[in-house]
C-alpha positions as CSV (number, residue, x, y, z in Angstrom):
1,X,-108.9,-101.8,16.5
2,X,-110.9,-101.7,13.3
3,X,-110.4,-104.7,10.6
4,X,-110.7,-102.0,7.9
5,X,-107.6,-100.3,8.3
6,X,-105.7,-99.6,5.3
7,X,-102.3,-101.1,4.8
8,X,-100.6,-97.6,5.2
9,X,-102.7,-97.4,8.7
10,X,-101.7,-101.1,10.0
11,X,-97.9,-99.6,9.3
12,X,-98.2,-96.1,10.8
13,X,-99.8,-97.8,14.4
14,X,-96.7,-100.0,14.2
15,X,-94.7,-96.9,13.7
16,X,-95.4,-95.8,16.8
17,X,-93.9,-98.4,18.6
18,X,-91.0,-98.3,17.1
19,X,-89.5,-95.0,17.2
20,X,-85.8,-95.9,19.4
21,X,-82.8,-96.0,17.1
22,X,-82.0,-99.1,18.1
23,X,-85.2,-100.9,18.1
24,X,-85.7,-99.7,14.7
25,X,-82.5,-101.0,14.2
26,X,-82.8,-104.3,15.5
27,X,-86.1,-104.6,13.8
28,X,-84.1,-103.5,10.4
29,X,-82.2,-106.7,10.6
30,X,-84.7,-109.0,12.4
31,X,-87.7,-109.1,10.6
32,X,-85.6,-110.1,7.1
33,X,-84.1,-112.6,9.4
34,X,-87.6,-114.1,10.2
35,X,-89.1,-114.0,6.7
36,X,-86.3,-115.8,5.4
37,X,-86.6,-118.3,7.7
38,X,-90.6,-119.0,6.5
39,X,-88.4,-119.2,3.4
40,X,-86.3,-121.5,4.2
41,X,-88.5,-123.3,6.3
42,X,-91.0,-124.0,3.4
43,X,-87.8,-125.2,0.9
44,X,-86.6,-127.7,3.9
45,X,-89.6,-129.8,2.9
46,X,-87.2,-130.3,-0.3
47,X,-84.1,-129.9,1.2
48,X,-83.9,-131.1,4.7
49,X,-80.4,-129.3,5.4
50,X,-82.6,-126.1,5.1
51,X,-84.2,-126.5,8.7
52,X,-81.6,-125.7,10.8
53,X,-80.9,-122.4,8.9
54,X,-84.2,-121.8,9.2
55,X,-84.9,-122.5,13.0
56,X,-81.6,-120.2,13.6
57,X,-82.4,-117.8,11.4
58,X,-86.2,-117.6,13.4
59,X,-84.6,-117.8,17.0
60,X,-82.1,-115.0,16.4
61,X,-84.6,-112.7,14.2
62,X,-86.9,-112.7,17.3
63,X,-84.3,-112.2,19.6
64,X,-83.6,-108.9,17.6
65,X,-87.1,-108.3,17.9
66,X,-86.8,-108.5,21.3
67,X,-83.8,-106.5,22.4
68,X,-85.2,-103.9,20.2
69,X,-88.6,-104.0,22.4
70,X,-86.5,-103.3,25.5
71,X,-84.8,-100.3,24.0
72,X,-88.2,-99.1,22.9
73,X,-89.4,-99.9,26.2
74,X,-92.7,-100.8,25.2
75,X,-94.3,-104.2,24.4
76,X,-94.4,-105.8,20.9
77,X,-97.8,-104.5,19.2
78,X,-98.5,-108.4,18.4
79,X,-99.0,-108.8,22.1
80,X,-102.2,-106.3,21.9
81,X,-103.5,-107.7,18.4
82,X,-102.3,-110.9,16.9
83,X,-102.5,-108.8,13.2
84,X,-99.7,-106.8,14.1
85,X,-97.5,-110.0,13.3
86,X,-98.1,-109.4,9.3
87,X,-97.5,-105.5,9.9
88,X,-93.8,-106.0,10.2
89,X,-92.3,-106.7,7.0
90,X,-94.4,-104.3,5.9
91,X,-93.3,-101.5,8.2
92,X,-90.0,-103.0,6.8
93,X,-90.7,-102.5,3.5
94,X,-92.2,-99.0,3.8
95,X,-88.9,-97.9,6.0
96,X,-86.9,-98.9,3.1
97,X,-88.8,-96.7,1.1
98,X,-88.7,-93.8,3.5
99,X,-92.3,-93.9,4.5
100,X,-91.5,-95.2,8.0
């Protein structure tokens, strides 16, 4: 896979794998769910009751990930290139948009 995709490429390759209703769905609420918990994670260093939102807020975000992946029935697209791990919220932020 070429390093020189464009952002709207990087999204439409993880479109692909995400095309079930409900692992969209699942991926709808998950990857939110995960970004928060980065978040939250980075704000624990300041407020320590922070971390256990965060690590639950990670553990169940990739469980939606998950489930939504056996719906799909097809593997996660990280599992074939590491980069697809910064696609997500991107594909999340495009579907908002309408664009995936």
């Amino acid at each position: 896979m070429p390093a020189h995709r464009t952002s709207e490429e990087w999204v439409a390759e993880y479109a692909t794998s995400h095309t079930h209703p409900v692992n969209r769905a699942c991926h709808t609420v998950g990857i939110p769910m995960i970004a928060l918990s980065v978040v939250l994670a980075i704000a624990g260093f300041a407020a320590h009751g922070l971390w256990g939102w965060a690590l639950a807020l990670f553990v169940v975000g990739w469980i939606f990930q998950f489930v939504g992946h056996w719906y799909e029935k097809k593997p996660p697209e990280f599992l074939k290139d590491w980069r697809f791990l910064f696609v997500g919220l991107r594909w999340w932020f495009a579907k908002l948009r309408g664009r995936a």
